[in-house]
Backbone as a printed PyTorch tensor [residue, N CA C, xyz], in Angstrom:
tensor([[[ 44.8450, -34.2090,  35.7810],
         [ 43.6550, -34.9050,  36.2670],
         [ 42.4030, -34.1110,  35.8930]],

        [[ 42.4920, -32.7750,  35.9910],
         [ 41.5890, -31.8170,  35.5720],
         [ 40.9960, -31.9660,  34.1260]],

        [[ 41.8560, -32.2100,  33.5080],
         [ 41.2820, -32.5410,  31.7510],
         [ 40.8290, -33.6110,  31.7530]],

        [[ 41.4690, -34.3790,  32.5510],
         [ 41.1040, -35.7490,  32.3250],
         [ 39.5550, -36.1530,  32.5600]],

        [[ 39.1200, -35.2090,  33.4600],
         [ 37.3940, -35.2420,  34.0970],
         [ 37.0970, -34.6150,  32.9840]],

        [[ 37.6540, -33.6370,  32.8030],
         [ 36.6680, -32.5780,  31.7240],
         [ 36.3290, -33.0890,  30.4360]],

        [[ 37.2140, -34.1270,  29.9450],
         [ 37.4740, -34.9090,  28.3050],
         [ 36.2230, -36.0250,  28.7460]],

        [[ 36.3830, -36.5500,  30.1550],
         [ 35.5010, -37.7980,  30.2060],
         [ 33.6700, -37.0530,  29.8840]],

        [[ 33.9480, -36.1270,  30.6360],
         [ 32.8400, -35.1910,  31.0440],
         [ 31.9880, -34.8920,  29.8310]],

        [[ 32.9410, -34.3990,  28.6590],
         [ 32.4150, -34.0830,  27.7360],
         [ 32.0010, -35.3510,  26.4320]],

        [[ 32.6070, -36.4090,  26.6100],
         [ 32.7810, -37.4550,  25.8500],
         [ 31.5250, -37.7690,  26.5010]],

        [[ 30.9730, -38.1990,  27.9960],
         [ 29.8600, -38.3910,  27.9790],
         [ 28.1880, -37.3220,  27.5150]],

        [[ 28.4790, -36.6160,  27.3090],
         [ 27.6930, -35.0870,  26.9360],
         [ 27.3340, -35.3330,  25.6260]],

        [[ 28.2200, -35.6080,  24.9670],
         [ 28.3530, -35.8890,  23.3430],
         [ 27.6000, -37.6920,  23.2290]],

        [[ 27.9950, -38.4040,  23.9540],
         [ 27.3710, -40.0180,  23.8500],
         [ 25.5070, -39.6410,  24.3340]],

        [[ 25.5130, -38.9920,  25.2440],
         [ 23.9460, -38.5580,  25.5800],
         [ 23.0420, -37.7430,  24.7410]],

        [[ 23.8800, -36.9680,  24.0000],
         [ 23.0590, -35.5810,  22.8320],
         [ 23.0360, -36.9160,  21.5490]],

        [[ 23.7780, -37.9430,  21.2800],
         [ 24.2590, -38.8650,  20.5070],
         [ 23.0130, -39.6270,  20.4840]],

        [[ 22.3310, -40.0270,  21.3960],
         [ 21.3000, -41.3480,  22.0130],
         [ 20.4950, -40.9090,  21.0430]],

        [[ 20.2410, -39.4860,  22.2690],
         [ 19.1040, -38.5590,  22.0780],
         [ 18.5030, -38.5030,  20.2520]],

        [[ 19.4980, -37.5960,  19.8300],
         [ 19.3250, -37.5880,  18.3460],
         [ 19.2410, -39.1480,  17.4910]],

        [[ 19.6150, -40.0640,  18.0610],
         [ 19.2260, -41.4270,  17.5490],
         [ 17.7380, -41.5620,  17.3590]],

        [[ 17.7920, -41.2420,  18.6760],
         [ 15.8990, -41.7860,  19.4170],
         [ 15.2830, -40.9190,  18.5230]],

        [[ 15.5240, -39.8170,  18.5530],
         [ 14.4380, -38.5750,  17.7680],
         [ 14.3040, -39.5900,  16.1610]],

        [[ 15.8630, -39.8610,  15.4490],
         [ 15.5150, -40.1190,  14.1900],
         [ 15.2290, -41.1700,  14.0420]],

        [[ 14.6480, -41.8920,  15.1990],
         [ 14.3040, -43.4200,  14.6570],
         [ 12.9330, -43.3220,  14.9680]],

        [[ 12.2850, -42.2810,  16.2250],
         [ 10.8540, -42.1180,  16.1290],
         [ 10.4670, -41.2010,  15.1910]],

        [[ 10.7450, -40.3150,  14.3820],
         [ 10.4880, -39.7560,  13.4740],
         [ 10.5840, -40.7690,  12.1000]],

        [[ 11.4400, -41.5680,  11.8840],
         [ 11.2610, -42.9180,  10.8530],
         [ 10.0380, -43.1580,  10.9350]],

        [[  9.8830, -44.0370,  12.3800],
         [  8.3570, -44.2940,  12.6030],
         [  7.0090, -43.5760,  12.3750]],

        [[  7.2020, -42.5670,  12.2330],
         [  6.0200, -41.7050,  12.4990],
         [  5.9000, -41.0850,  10.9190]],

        [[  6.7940, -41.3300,   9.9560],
         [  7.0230, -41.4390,   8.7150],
         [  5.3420, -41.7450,   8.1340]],

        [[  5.5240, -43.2530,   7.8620],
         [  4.2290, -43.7590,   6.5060],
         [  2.6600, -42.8200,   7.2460]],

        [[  2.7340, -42.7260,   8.5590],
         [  1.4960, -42.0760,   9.0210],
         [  1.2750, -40.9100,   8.2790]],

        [[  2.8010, -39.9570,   8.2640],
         [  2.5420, -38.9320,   7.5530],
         [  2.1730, -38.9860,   6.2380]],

        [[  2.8140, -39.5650,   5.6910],
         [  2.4420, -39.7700,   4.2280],
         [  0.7900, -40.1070,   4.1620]],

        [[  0.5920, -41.1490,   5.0480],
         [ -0.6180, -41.8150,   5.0570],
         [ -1.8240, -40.2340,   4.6150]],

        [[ -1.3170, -39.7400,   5.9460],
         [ -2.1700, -38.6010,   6.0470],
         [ -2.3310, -37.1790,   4.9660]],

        [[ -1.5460, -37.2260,   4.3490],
         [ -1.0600, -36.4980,   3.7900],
         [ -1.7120, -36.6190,   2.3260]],

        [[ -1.4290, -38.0760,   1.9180],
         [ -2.0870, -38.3910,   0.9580],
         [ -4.0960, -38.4030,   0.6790]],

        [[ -4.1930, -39.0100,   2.0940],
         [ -5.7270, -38.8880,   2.0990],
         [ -5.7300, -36.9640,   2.2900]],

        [[ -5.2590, -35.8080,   3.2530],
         [ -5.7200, -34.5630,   2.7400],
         [ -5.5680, -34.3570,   1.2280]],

        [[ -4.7650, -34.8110,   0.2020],
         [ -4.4470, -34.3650,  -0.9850],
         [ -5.8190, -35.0800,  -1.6850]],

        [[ -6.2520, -36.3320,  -1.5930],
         [ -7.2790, -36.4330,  -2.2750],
         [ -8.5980, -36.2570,  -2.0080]],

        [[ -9.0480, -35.4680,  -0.5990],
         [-10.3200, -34.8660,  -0.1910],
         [-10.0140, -33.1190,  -0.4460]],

        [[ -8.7300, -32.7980,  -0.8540],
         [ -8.5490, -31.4780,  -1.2960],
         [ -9.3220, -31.4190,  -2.5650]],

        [[ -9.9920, -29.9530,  -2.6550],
         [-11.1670, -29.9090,  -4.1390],
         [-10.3250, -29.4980,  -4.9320]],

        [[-10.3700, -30.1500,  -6.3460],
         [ -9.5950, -29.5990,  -7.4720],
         [ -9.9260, -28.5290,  -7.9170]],

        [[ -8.7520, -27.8470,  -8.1640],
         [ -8.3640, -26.6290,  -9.1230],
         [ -9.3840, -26.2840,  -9.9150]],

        [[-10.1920, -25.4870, -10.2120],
         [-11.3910, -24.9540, -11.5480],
         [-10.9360, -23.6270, -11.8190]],

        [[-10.3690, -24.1810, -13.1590],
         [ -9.9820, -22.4520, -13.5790],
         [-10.9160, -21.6940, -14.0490]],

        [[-12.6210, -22.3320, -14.1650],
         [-13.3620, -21.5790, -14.6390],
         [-13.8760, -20.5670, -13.7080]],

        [[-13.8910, -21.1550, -12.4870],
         [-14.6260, -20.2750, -11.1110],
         [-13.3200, -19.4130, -10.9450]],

        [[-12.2800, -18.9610, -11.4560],
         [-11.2810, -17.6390, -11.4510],
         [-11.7560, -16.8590, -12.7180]],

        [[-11.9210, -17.5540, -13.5920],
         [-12.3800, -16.2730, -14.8030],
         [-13.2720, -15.6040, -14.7400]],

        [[-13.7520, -14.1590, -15.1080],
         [-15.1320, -13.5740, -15.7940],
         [-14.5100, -12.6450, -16.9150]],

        [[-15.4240, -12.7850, -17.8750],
         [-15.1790, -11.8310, -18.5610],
         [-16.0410, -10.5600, -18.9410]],

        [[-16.3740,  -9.6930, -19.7880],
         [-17.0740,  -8.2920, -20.1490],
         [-16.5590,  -7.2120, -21.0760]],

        [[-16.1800,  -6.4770, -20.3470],
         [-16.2840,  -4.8760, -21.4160],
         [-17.3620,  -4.2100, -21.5410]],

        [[-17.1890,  -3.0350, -22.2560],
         [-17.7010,  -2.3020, -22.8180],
         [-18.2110,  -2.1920, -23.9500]],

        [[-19.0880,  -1.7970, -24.5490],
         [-19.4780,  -1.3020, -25.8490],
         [-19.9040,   0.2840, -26.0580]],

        [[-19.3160,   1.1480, -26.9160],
         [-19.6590,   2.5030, -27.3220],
         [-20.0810,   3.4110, -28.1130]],

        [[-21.1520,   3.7210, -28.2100],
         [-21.7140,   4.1730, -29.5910],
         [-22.2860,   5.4740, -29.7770]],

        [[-21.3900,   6.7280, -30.8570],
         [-21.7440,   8.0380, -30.4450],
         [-22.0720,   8.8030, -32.1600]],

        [[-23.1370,   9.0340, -32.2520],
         [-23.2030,   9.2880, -34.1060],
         [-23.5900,  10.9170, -33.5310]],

        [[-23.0770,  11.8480, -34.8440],
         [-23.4560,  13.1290, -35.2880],
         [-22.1010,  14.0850, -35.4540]],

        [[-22.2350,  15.2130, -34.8730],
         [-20.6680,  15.8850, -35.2090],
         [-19.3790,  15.0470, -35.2710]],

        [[-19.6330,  14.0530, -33.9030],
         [-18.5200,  13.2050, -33.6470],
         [-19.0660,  12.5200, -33.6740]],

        [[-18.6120,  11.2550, -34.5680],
         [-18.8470,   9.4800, -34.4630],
         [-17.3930,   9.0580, -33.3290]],

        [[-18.1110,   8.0590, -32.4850],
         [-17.3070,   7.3200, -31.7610],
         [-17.8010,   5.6530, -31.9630]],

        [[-17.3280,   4.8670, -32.2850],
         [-17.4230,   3.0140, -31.7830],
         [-16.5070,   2.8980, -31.2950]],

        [[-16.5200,   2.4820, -30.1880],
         [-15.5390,   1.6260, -29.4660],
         [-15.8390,   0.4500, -28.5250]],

        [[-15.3440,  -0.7080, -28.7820],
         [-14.9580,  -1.6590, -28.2850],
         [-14.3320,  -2.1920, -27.0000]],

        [[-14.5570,  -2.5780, -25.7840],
         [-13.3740,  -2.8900, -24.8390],
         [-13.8670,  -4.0310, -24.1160]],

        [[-13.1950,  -5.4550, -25.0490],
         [-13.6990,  -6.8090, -24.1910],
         [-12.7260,  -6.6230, -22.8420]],

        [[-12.9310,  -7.6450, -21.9170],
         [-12.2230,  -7.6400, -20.4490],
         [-12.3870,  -9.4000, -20.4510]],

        [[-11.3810,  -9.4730, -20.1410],
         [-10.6770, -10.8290, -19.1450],
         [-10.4070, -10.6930, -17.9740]],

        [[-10.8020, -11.3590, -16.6530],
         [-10.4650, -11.0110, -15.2480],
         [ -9.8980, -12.1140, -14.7180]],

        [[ -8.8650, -12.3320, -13.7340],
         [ -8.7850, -13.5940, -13.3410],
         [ -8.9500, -13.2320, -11.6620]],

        [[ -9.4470, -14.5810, -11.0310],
         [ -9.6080, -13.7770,  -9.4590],
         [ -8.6440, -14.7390,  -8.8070]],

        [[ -7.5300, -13.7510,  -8.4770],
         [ -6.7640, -14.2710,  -7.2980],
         [ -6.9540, -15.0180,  -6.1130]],

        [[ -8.0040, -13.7360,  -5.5970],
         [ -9.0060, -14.5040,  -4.3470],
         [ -9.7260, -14.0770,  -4.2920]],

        [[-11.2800, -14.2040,  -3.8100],
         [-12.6430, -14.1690,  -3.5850],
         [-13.1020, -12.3170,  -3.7450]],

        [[-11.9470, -11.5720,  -3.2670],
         [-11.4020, -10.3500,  -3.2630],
         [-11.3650,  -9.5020,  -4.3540]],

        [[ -9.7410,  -9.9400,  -4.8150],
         [ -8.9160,  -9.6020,  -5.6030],
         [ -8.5180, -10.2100,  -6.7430]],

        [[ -9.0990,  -9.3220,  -8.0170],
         [ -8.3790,  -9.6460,  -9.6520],
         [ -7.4820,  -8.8160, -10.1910]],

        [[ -6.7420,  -9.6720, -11.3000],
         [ -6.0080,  -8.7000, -12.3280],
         [ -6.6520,  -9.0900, -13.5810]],

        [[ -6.7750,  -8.2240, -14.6600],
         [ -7.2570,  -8.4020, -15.9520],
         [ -6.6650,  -7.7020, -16.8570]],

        [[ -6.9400,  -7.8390, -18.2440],
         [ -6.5170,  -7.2990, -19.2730],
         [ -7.5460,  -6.9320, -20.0850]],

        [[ -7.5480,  -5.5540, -21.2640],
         [ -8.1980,  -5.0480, -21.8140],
         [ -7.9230,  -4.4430, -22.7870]],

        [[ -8.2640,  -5.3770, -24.2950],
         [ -7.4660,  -4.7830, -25.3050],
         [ -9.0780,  -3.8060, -26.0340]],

        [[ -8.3810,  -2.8380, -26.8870],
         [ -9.3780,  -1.7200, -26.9210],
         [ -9.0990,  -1.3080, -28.3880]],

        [[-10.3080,  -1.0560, -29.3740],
         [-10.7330,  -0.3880, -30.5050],
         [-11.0980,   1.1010, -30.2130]],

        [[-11.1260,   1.5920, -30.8400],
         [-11.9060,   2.8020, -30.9560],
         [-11.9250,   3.5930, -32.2550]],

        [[-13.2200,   4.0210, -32.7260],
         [-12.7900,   4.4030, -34.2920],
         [-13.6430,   6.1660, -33.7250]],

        [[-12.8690,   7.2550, -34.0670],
         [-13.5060,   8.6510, -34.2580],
         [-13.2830,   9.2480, -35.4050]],

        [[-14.3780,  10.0710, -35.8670],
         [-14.6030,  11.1540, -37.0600],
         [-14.8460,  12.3650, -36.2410]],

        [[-14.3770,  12.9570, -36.3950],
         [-15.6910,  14.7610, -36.3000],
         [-14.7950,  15.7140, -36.9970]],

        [[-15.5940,  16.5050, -37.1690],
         [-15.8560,  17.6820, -38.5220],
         [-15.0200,  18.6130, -37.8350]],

        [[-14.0510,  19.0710, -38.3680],
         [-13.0210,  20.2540, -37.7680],
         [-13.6270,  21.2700, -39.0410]],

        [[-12.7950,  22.6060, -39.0040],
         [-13.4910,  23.8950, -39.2830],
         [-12.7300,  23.7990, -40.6890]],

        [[-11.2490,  22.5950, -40.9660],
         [-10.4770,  22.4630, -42.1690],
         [-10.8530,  21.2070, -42.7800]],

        [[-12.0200,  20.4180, -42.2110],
         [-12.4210,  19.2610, -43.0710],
         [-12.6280,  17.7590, -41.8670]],

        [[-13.0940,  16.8720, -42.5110],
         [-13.4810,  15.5050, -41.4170],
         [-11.7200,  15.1160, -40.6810]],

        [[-11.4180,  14.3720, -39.9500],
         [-10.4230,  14.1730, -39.3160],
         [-11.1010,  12.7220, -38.5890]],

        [[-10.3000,  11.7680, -39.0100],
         [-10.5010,  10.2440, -38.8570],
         [ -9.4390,   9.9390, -37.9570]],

        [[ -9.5640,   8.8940, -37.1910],
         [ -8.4650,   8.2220, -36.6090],
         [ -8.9970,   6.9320, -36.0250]],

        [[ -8.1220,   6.2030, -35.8760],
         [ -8.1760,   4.4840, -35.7360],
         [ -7.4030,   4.6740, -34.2690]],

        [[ -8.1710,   4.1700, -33.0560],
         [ -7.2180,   4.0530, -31.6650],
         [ -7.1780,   2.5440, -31.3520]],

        [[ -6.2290,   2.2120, -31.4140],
         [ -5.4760,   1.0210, -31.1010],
         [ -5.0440,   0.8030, -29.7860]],

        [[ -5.1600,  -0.0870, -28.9620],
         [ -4.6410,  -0.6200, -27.2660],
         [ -5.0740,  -1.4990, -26.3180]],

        [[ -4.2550,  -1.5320, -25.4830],
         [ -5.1010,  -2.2150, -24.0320],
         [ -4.4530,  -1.2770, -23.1380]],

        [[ -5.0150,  -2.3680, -22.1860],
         [ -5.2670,  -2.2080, -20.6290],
         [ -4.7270,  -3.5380, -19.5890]],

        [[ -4.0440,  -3.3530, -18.4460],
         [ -3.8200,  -4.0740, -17.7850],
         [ -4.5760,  -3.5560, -16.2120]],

        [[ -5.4320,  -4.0090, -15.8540],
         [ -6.0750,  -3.5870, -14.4420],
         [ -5.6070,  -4.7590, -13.3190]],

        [[ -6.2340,  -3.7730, -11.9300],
         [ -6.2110,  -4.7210, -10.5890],
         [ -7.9600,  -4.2350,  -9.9850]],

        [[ -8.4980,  -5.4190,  -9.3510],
         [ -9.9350,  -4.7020,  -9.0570],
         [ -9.8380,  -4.9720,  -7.4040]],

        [[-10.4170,  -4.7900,  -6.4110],
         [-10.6700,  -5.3890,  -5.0080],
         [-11.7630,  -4.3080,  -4.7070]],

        [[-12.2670,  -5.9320,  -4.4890],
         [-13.7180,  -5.6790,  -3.5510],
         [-13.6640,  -5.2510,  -1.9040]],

        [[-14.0090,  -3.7820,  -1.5380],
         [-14.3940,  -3.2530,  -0.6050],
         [-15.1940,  -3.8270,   0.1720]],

        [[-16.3790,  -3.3780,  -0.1790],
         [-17.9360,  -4.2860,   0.0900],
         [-18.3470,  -5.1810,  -0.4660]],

        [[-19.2170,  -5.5540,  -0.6770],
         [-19.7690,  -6.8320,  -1.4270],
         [-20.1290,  -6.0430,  -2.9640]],

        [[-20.8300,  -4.9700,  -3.0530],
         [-20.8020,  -4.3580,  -4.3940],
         [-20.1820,  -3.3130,  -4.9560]],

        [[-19.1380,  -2.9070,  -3.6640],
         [-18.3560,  -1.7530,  -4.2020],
         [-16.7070,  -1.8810,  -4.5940]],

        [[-15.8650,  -1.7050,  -5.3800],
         [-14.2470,  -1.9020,  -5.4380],
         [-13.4950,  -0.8740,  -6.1220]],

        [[-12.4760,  -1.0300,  -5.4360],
         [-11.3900,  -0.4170,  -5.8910],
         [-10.9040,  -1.0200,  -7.6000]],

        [[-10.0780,   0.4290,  -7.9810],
         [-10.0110,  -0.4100,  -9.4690],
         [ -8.9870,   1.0630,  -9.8170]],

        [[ -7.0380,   0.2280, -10.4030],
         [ -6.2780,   0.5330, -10.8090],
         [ -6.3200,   0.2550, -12.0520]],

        [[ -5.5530,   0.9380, -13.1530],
         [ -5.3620,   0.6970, -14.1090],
         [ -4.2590,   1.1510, -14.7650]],

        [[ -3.4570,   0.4990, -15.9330],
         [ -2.5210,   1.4490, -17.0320],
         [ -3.0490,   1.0490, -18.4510]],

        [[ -3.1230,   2.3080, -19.1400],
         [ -3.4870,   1.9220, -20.5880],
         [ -2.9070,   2.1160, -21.3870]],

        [[ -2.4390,   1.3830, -22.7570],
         [ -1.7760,   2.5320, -23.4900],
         [ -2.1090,   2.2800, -24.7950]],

        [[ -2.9580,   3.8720, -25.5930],
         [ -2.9490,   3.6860, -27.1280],
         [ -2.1840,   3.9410, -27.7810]],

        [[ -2.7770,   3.5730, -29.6810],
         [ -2.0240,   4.3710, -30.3660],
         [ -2.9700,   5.0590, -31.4960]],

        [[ -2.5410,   6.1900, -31.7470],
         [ -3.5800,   6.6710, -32.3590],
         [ -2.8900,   6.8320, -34.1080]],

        [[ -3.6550,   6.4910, -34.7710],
         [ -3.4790,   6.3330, -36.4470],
         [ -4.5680,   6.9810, -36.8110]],

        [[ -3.6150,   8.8940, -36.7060],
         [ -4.4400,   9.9130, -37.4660],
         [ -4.2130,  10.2540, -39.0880]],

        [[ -5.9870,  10.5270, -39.4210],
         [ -5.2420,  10.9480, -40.8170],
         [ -6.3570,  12.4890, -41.0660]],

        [[ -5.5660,  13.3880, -41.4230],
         [ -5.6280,  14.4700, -41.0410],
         [ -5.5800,  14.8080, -42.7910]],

        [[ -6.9770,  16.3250, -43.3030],
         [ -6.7490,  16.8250, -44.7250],
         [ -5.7920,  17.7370, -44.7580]],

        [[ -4.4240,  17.1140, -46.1470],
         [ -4.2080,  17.7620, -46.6440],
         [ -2.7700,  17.3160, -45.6770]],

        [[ -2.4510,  16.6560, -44.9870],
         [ -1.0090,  16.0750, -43.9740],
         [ -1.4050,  14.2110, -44.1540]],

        [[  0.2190,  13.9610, -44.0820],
         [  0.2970,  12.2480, -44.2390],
         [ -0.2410,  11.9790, -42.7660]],

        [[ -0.7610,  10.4450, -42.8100],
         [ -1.5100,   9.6770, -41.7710],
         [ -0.0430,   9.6870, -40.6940]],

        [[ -0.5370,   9.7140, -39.6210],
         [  0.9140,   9.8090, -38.8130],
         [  0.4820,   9.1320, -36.9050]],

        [[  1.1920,   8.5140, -36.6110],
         [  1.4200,   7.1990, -35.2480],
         [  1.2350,   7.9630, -34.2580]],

        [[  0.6030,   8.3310, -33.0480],
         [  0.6450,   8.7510, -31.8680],
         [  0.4560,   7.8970, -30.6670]],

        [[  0.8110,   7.9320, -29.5840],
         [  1.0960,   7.2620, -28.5970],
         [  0.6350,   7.7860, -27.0420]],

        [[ -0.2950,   7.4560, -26.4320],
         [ -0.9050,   7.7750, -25.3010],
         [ -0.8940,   6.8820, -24.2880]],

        [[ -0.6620,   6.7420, -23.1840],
         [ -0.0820,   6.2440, -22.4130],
         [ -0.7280,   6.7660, -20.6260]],

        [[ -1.8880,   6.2210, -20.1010],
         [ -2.7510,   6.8600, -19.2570],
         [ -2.7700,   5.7100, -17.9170]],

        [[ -2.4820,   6.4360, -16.8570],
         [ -2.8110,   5.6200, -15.5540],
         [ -3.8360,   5.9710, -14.9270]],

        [[ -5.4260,   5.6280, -14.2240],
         [ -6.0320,   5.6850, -13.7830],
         [ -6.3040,   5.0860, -12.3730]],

        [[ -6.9680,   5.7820, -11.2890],
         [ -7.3310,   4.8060, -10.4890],
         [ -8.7890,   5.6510, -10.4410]],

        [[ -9.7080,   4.6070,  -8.9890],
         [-10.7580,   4.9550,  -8.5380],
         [-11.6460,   4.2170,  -8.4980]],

        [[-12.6920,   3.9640,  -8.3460],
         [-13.3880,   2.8890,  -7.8010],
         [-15.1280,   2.6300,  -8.8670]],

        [[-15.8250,   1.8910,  -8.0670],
         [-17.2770,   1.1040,  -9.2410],
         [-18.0620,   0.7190,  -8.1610]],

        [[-19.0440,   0.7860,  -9.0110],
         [-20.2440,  -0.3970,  -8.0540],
         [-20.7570,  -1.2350,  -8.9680]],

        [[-21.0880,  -2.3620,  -9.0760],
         [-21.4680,  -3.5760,  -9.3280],
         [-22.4450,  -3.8870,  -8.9260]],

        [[-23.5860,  -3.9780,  -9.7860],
         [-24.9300,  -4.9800,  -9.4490],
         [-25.1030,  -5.9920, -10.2810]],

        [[-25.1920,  -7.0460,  -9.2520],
         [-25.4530,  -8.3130,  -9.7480],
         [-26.7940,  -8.7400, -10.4970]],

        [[-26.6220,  -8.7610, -11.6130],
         [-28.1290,  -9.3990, -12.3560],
         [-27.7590, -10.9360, -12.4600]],

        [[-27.3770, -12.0700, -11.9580],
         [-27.3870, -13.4230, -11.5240],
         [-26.5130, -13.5080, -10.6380]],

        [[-26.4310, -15.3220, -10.4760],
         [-25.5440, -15.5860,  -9.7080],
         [-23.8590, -15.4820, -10.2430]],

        [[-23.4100, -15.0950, -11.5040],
         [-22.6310, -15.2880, -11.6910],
         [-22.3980, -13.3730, -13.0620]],

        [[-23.0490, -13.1250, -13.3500],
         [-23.1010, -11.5940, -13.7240],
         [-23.4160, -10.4000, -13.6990]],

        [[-23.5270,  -9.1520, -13.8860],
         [-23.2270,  -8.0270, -12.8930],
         [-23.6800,  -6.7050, -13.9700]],

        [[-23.8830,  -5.9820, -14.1270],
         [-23.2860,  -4.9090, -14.6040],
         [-22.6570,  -3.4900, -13.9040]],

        [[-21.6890,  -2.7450, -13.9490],
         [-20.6500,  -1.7370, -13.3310],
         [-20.6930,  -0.8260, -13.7480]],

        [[-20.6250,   0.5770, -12.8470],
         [-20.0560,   1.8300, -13.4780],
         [-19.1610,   2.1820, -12.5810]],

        [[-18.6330,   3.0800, -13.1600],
         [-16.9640,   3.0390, -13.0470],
         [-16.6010,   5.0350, -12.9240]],

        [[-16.2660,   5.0450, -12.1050],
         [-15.5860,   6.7560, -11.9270],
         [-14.1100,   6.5920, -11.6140]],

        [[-13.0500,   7.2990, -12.9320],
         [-11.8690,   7.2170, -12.5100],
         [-11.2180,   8.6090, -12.8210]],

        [[ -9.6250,   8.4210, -12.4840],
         [ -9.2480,   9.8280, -12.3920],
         [ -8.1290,   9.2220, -13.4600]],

        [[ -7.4180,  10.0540, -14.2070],
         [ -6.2170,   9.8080, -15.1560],
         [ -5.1080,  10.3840, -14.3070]],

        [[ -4.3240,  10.1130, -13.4320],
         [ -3.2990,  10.4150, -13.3950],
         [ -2.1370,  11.1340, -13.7950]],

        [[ -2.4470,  10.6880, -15.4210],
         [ -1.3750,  11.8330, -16.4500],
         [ -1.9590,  12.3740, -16.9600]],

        [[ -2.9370,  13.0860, -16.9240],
         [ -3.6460,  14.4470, -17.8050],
         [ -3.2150,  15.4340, -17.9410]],

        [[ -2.7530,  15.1020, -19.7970],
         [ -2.1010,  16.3660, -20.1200],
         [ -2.9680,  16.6290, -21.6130]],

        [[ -2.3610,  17.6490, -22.0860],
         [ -3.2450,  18.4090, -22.9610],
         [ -3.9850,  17.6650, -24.1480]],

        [[ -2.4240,  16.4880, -24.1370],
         [ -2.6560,  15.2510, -25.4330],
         [ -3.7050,  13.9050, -24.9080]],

        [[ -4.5690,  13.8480, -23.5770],
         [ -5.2140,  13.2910, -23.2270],
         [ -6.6660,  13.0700, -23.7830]],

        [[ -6.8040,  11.7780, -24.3210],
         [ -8.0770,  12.0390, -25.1100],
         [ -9.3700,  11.6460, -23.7380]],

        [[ -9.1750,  11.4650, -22.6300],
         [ -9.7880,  11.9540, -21.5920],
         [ -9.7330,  13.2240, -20.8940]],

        [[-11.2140,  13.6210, -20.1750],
         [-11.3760,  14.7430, -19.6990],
         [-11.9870,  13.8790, -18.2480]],

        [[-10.9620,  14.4340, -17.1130],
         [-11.4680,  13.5900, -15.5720],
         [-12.9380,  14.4900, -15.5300]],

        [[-13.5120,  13.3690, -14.5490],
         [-12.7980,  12.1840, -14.1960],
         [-14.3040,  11.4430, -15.2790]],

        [[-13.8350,  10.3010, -15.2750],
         [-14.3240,   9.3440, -16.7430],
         [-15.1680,   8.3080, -15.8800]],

        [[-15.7280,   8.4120, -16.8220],
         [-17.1270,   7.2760, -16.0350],
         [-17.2480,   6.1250, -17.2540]],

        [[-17.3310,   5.3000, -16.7650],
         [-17.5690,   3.8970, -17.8940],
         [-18.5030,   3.0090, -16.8930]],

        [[-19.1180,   2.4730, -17.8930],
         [-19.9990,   1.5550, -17.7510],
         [-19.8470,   0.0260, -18.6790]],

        [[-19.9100,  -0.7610, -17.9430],
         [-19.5140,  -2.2310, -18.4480],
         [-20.7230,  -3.6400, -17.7630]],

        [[-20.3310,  -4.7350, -18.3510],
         [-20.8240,  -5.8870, -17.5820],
         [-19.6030,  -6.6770, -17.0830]],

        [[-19.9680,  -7.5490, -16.4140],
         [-19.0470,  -9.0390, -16.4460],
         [-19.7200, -10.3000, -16.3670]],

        [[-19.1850, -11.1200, -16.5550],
         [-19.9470, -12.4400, -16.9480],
         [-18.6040, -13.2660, -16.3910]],

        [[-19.1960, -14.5640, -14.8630],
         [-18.4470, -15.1430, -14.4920],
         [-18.8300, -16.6320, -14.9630]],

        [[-17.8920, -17.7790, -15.5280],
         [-18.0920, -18.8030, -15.5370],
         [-19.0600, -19.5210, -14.4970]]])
């Protein structure tokens, strides 16, 4: 007799959780096209995507004549994650001469750069970086020969805005791997613009 309550007991438990979950999925049916309804009107008062208001671009330009000639080159691409925070890329020229005590010594530096920037303040940010050249020396009196430099930096900039949409920056960073073959001496200061769509 004991099971017999307990089987009825539970058979009704199961017919009531049974209703229940009916009712839920038939008012949730209902409550269906509203969602959509709604859903659809947020999707078309949502503002479209502008990939131009994520881009800016800039770089550097470098120019050093007498014992040592330096030109170098460094356009920048930025994309902004958020209002904050970018990542960019930075591919890089650089041409040097200077007069050693055995004759001129030329080399062609070849590379980029992959950075992260975030804005602190409104004109101040943080700013990571990895770079990596290659250097195509040609040296009197030895064959032209491939070198490879490979530099992590961090440290930070300030930014002043000359419009609503461009800036110019200087930049104090530290190299991380400074070693003897470093054609930086910390900590390195650069100066650049950017230019936002």
């Amino acid at each position: 007799m004991r099971y017999l309550i307990s089987y009825i007991l539970m058979k009704k438990r199961f017919a009531n959780s049974f209703y229940i979950y009916i009712g839920i999925l038939f008012l949730s049916f209902l409550s269906f096209p509203q969602t959509v309804s709604a859903q659809l009107n947020t999707e078309s008062t949502r503002p479209e995507y502008n990939l131009k208001s994520h881009l800016y671009f800039g770089g550097g330009f470098g120019l050093q004549f007498g014992s040592i000639t330096l030109i170098e080159v460094s356009p920048l691409v930025g994309y902004k994650i958020t209002p904050k925070f970018s990542l960019g890329i930075s591919p890089t020229y650089k041409y040097y001469k200077y007069n050693a005590y055995y004759g001129n010594v030329k080399t062609n530096v070849f590379g980029g750069s992959i950075f992260a920037r975030y804005s602190i303040f409104e004109n101040i940010f943080a700013h990571v970086e990895y770079e990596s050249l290659f250097y195509n020396i040609k040296e009197p009196n030895y064959p032209t020969y491939m070198q490879q430099y490979n530099s992590f930096f961090v440290g930070g900039g300030y930014n002043q805005r000359i419009g609503e949409n461009s800036g110019m920056y200087i930049m104090v960073l530290w190299n991380l791997n400074d070693t003897p073959d470093s054609p930086y001496v910390n900590p390195i200061i650069r100066v650049g613009f950017n230019v936002g769509l």
